[in-house]
C-alpha positions as CSV (number, residue, x, y, z in Angstrom):
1,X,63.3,-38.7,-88.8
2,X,66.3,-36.5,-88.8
3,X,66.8,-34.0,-86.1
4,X,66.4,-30.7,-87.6
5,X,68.1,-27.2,-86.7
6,X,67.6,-23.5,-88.0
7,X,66.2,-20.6,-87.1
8,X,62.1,-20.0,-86.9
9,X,60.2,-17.1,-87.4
10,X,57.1,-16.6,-85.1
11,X,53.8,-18.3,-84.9
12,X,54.1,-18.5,-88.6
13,X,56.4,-21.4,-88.4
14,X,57.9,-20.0,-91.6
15,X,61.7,-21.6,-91.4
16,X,64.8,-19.6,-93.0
17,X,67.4,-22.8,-93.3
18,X,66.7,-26.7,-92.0
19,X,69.8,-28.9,-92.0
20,X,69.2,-32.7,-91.2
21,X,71.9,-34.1,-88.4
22,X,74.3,-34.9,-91.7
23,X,74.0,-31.3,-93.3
24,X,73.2,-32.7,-96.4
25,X,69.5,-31.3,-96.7
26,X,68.8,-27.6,-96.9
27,X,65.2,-26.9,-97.0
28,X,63.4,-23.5,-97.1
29,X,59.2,-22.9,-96.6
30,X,56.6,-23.5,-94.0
31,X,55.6,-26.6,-91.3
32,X,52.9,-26.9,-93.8
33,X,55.1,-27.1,-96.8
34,X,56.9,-29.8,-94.8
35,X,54.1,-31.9,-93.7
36,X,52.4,-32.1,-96.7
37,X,55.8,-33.3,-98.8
38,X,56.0,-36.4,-95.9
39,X,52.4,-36.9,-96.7
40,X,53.5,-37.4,-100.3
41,X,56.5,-39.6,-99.6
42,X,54.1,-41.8,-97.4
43,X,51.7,-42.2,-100.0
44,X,54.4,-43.0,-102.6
45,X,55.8,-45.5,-100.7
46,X,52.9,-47.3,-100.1
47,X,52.3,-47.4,-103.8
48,X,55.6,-48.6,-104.2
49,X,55.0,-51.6,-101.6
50,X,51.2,-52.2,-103.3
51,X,53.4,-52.7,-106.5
52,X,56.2,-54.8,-105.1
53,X,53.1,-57.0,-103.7
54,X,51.4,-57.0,-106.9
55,X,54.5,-58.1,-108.5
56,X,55.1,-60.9,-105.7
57,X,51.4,-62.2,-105.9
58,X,52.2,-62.6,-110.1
59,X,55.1,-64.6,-109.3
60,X,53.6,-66.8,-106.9
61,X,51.0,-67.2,-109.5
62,X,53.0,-68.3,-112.2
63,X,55.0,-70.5,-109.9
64,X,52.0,-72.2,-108.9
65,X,51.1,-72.7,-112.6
66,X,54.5,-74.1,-113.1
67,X,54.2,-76.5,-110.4
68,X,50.4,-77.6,-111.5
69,X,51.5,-78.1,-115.4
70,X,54.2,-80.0,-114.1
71,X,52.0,-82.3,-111.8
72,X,49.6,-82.6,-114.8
73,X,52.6,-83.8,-116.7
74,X,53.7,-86.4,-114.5
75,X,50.2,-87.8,-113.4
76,X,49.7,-87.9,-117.4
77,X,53.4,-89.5,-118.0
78,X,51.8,-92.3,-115.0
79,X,48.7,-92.6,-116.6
80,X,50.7,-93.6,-120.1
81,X,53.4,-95.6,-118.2
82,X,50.9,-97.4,-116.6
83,X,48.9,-98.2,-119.8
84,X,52.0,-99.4,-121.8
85,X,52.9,-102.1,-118.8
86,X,49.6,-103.6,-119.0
87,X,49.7,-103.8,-122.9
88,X,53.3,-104.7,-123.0
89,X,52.4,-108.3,-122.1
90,X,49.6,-108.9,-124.4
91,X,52.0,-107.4,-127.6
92,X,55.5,-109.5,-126.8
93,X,56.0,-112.5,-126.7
94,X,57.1,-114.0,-123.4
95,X,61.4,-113.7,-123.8
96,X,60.7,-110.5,-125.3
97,X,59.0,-109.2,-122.3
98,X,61.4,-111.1,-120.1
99,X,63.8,-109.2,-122.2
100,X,62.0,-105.7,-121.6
101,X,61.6,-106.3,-117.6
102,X,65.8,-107.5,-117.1
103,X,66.8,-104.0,-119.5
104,X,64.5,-101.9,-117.1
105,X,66.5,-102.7,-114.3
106,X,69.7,-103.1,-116.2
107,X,69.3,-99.8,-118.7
108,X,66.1,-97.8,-117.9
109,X,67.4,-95.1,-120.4
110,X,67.8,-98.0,-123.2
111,X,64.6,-99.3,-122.2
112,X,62.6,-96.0,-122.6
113,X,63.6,-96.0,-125.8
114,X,62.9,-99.1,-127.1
115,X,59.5,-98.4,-125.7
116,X,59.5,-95.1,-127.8
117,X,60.3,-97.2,-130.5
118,X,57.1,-99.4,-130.2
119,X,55.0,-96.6,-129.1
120,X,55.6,-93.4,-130.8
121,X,54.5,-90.5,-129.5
122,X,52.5,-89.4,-132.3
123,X,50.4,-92.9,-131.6
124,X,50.4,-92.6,-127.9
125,X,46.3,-91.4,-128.4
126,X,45.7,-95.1,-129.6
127,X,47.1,-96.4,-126.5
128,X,43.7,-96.0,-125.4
129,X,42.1,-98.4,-128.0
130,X,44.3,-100.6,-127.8
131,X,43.6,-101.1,-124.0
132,X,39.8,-101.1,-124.5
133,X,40.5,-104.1,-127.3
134,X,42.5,-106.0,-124.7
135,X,40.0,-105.8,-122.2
136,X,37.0,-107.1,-124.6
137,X,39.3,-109.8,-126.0
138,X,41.2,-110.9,-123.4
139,X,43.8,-111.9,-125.6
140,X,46.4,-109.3,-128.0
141,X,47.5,-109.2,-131.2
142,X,47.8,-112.5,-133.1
143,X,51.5,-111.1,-134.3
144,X,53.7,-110.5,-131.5
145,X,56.7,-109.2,-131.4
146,X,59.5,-111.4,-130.6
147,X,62.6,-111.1,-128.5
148,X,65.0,-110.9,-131.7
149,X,63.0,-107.4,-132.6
150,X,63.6,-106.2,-129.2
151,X,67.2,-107.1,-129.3
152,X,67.6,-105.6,-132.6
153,X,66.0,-102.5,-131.4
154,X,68.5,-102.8,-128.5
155,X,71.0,-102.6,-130.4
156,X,70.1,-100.1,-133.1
157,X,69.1,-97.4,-129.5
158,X,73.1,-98.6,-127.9
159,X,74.9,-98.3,-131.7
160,X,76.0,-102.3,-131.1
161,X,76.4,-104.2,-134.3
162,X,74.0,-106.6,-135.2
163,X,74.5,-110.0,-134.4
164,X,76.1,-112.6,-137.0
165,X,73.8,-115.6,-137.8
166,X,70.7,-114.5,-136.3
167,X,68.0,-113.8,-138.8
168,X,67.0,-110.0,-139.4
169,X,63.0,-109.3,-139.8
């Protein structure tokens, strides 16, 4: 609190001129004039920190919502990934999923694509049925796709040309 100077009046505590120690303040009335504007300032301030707090605790609130979508998204994106390597082997034939296992360690970008390409996202729900059929069957589909597909789709994802002589389903 600034140090304050100026002239008092009796037991009234009536004040004719305050200066603070800068002499920027000049402040006329009474001690109880005085004590009720800090009263004032105090209060304000503490609904000013009650609404900096409010604002923090919304933040931390959405940041947690952020962080929980996002871990929803990635235990989902598991959940999928895992799905699609247990079907992949009952769906391709064996080079073609030879083929699939050498461009996930050689291109994992090219790889992701081609599996876009064979599961769409739009059908991503059927994943589901598709696993259930595998499991009661023990077996896949009788049409598999073969290692020429998956080279083509290769190809078509890196803008290669297609290969000469090979035979185009």
């Amino acid at each position: 609190m600034p140090r304050l100077r100026g002239k008092y009046k009796g037991k009234t505590g009536k004040i004719d001129l305050i200066e603070d120690i800068l002499s920027t303040e000049e402040l006329k009335g009474t001690y109880d004039d005085r004590k009720r504007v800090a009263k004032l300032n105090k209060l304000e301030d503490m609904k000013k920190q009650a609404e900096t707090q409010k604002q923090l605790d919304l933040i931390k609130k959405e940041r947690e919502k952020i962080i929980k979508e996002q871990l929803l998204d990635r235990t989902t994106v598991m959940a999928i990934d895992s799905k699609i390597d247990f079907v992949l082997p009952f769906v391709l034939e064996f080079n073609a999923y030879y083929y699939i296992n050498r461009l996930r360690n050689e291109d994992p970008q090219a790889c992701k694509q081609i599996i876009k390409y064979l599961f769409p996202p739009n059908d991503i729900h059927k994943l589901d049925s598709y696993v259930q059929a595998i499991q009661t069957k023990g077996r896949g589909p009788k049409n598999k796709i073969s290692y020429d597909t998956i080279d083509r789709i290769y190809r078509k994802v890196k803008n290669l040309p297609e290969r000469l002589g090979r035979k185009v389903a």
